[in-house]
Residue, then its C-alpha position, 0 to 999 in steps of 0.5 A: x503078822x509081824x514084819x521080820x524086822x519086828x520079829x528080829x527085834x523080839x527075839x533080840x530083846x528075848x536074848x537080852x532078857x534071858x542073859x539079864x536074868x541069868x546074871x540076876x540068878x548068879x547075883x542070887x547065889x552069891x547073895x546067900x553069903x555075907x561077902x558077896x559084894x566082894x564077888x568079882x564081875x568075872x566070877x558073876x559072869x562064869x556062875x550066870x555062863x555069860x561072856x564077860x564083854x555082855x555084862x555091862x549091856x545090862x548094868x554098870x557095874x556090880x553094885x548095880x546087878x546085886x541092888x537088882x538081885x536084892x530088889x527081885x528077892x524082896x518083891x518076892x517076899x512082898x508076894x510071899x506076905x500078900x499070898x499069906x495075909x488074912x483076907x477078910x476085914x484082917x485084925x492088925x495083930x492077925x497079920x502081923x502074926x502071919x507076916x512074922x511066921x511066914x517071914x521067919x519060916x522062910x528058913x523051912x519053905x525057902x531057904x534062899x531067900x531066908x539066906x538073902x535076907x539074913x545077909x542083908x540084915x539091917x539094911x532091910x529097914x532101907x528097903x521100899x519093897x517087899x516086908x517094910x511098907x506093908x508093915x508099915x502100913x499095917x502098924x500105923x493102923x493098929x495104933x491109930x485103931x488102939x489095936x497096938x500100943x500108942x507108940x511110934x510106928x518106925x520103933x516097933x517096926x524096927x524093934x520087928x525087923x530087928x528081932x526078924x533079922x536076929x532069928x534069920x542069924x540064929x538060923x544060919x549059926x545054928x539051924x537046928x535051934x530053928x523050927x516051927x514052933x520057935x519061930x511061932x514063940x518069935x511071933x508071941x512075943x513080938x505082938x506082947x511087944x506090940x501091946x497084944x494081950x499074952x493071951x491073944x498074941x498066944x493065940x494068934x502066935x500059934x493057930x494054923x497058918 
């Protein structure tokens, strides 16, 4: 058995982790908005039901807690790719077409997330987490395989990321514009784009995920 000084000591950092979270959650909801950095520390701290004074044993400041928020979203969305993502021996263009449809259909199975990542716009291609080093990797095999045209693979995947961001803005401008089946012609024309053959980046755009 545990001594009741280590005991102490868990339930302590249980609190801590539980107050850290729930200033993350807080962080979240303000992430849904463009304008969420000029979210007051006070504010964050009413919203998460967290004294003021607690703030700064978790981060320094703000900036701190939002890069946190962004970093938890964004290994979310990595899990969300890795969960979708064909298994067996996948085709480059398969899972490309699966990470685009999944990340653009966010806005119908998650829809905070797809109001973080469009408030966060182009800054994702600065992310080390979550879409960008899994499509990285995935566009450097296809080209060294010749699956996608030979080209340099920070263009397409900024040429992907920046079609991905833009649809997420539609949505938010005008949700109705935005469905299934829009998101599944996004995912067509990016794999063209990628030198898929229409006919196969048709297919792979539109079978059942």
């Amino acid at each position: 058995m545990s001594s009741p000084d280590a005991q102490s000591v868990a339930r302590s950092d249980r609190r801590r982790a539980r107050t850290r979270q729930k200033l993350i959650d807080a962080a979240r909801g303000f992430l849904r908005s463009p304008d969420y950095g000029e979210r007051s520390i006070a504010e964050i701290t009413e919203a998460a039901d967290v004294g003021l004074g607690s703030f700064y044993n978790h981060f320094s400041g703000k900036e701190e807690l939002f890069a946190a928020a962004v970093h938890e979203v964004l290994d979310e969305h990595g899990v969300l790719l890795d969960a979708t993502a064909p298994s067996a021996d996948p085709d480059p263009a398969e899972r490309v077409a699966v990470a685009i449809r999944s990340t653009a259909r966010l806005v119908i199975t998650n829809v905070e997330m797809a109001h973080i990542l469009a408030a966060q716009g182009m800054a994702i291609l600065d992310s080390d987490t979550g879409l960008m080093p899994r499509a990285r990797r995935v566009l450097g095999a296809g080209i060294a395989s010749g699956r996608f045209t030979s080209a340099d693979p920070e263009l397409l995947l900024t040429a992907i990321v920046g079609a991905l961001m833009a649809a997420l803005h539609q949505w938010v401008r005008t949700p109705s514009r935005v469905d299934e089946s829009w998101c599944d012609e996004l995912a067509e024309r990016l794999l063209v784009l990628c030198g898929v053959p229409a006919g196969e980046a048709a297919a792979l755009a539109h079978a059942p995920l």
